[in-house]
C-alpha positions as CSV (number, residue, x, y, z in Angstrom):
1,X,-8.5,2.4,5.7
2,X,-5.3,2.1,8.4
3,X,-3.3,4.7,7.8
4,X,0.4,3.3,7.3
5,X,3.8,4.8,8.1
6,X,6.9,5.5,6.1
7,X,9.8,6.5,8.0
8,X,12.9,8.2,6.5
9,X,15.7,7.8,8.7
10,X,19.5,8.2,8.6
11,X,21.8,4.7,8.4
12,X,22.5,3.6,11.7
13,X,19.5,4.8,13.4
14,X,17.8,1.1,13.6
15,X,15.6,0.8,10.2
16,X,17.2,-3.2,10.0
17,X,16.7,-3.6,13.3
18,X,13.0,-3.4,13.3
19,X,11.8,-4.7,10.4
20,X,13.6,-8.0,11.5
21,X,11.9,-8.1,14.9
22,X,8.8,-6.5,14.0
23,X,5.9,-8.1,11.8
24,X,4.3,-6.1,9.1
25,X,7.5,-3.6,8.9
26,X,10.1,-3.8,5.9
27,X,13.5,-2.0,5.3
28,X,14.1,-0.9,1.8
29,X,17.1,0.1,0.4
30,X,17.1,1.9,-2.8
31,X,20.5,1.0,-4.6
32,X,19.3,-1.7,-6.9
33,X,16.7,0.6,-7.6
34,X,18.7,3.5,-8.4
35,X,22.1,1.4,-10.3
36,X,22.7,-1.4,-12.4
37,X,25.9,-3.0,-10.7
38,X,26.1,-5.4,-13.8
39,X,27.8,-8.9,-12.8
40,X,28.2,-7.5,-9.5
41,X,24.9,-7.4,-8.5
42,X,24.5,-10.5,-6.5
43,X,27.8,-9.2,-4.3
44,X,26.2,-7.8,-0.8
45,X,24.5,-4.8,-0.7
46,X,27.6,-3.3,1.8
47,X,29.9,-4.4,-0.8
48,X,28.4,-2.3,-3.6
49,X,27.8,1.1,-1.7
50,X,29.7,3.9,-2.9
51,X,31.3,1.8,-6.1
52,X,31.1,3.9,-9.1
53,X,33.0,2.2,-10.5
54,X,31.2,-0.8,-10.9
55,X,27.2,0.8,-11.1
56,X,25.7,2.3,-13.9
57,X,22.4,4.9,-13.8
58,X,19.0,2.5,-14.3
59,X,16.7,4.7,-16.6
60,X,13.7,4.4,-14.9
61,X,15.1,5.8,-11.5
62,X,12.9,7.3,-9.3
63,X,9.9,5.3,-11.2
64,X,10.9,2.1,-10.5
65,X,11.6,2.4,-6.6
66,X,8.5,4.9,-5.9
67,X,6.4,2.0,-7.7
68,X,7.8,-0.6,-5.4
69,X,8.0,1.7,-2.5
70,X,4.3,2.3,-3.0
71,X,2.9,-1.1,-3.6
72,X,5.1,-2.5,-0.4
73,X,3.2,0.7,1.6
74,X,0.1,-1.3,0.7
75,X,1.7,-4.9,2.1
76,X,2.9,-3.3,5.1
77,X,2.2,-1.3,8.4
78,X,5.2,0.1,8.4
79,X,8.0,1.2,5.6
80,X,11.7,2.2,6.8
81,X,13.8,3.6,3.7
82,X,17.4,5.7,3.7
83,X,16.9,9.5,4.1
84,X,17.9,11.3,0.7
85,X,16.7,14.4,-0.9
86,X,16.0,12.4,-4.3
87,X,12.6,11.1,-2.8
88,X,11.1,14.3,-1.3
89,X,8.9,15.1,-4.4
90,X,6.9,11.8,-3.7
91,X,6.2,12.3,-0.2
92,X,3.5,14.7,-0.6
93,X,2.0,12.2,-2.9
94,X,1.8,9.4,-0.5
95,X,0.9,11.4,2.4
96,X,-2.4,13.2,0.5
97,X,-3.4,10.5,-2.0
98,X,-2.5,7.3,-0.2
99,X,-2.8,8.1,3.5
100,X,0.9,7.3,4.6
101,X,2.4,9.1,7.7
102,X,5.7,9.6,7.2
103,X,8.2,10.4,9.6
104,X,11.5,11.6,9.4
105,X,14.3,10.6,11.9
C-alpha cells in the first residue's frame, strides 16, 4: 500500500493553496467538527472562527473528525489539516496502524 501524508501546518503557511491546485490533496478544517454554530452554520467558515458566542461543544468531538480525517486519508494522497495539540493522541495511530506520514510545518 502507498503510504499517504498528513501534514499539520500553521494557518497561512499554504494548506488551501495546494489542495486547490493539486489532485488527490484535501484541506480540512476542523470547526464543524469540533462546534455546532446552530443557525449560523451555513455563514462562511472565516465568519464563524473565534465566535463563542454563537458555537456550542458537539459531543462526539474528537470522534467525529478523526473518523472523517481517517477515511479522507484513504481517498487521498495527501491530507492538510490546522496544527492544534487536541489531535496529537491520534497521530501515533495513523502513522503505526495506517501507514500515514505526517508532517508537521
Amino acid at each position: 500500500m502507498d503510504k499517504h501524508i498528513l501534514v499539520l501546518a500553521y494557518p497561512g503557511t499554504g494548506k488551501t493553496y495546494i489542495a486547490d491546485n493539486y489532485e488527490d490533496v484535501s484541506d480540512i478544517e476542523f470547526q464543524h467538527y469540533r462546534y455546532d454554530y446552530g443557525n449560523y452554520k451555513n455563514l462562511p467558515l472565516e465568519q464563524l472562527k473565534g465566535r463563542t458566542d454563537i458555537r456550542k461543544p458537539k459531543e462526539d468531538w474528537p470522534t467525529n473528525f478523526f473518523n472523517f480525517l481517517e477515511k479522507e486519508l484513504e481517498e487521498r494522497k495527501c491530507v492538510f489539516i490546522p496544527m492544534a495539540t487536541s489531535i496529537f493522541p491520534f497521530l501515533d495511530y495513523l502513522a503505526n496502524e495506517k501507514n500515514i506520514r505526517i508532517f508537521c510545518k
